[in-house]
N, C-alpha and C positions, 0 to 999 in steps of 0.2 A: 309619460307613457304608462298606460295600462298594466299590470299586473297579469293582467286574463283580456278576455271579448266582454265588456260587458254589457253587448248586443244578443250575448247566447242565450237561449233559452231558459226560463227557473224549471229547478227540477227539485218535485219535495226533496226529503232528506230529515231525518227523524236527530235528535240532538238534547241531550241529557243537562238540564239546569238545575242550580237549587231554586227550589221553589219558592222561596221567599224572594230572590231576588226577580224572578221571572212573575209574582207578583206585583212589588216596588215598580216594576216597568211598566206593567199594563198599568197599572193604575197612577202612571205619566203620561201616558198615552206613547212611550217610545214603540219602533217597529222593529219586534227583534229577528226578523227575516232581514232585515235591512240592515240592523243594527251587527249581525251576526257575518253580514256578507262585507261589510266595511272591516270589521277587524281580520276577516280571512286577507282580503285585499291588502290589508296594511301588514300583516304577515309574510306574505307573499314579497310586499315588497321588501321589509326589513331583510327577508333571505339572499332576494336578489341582490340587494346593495352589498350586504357581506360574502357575497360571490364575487361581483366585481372587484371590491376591494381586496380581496385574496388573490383575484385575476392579476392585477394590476401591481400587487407586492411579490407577487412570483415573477412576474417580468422585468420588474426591477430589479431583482435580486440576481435574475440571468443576463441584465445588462450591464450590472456591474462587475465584472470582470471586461466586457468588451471596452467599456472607459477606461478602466485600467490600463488595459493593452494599448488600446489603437485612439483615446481619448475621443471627446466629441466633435460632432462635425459644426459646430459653433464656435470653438477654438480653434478649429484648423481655418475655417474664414476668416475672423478675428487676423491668423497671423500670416495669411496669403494678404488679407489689406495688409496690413504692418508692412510686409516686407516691400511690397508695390510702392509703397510711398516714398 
């Protein structure tokens, strides 16, 4: 999954390099309109992933007390077989 639409429109946007390396580029022939909107997107995603996994450490951390209490519903099957048998 996508980060962004990236069917949307470009829209300039002005962006401060050192000029030696924005030399070294052009004279690779890299696209740094291209190369600029890959690193935002890969940004984008690094944040997302460290949201989910904050998502998903908080929900844990609120689950554990209900295992505690009232355990899982994988062990309570586990011992409804057991005891049927």
């Amino acid at each position: 999954m996508q980060p962004y639409d990236p069917h949307a429109s470009k829209r300039p946007v002005n962006l401060t390099l050192n000029s030696d390396l924005v030399a070294r580029a052009r004279a690779e022939g890299l696209n740094l309109s291209t190369l600029a909107e890959e690193a935002v997107a890969a940004a984008l995603t690094r944040i997302g992933l460290a949201k989910f996994a904050a998502e998903i450490a908080q929900a844990c951390r609120v689950h554990e007390p209900y295992l505690e209490e009232y355990g899982s519903l994988g062990d309570a099957v586990r011992a409804a077989a057991d005891a049927a048998e």
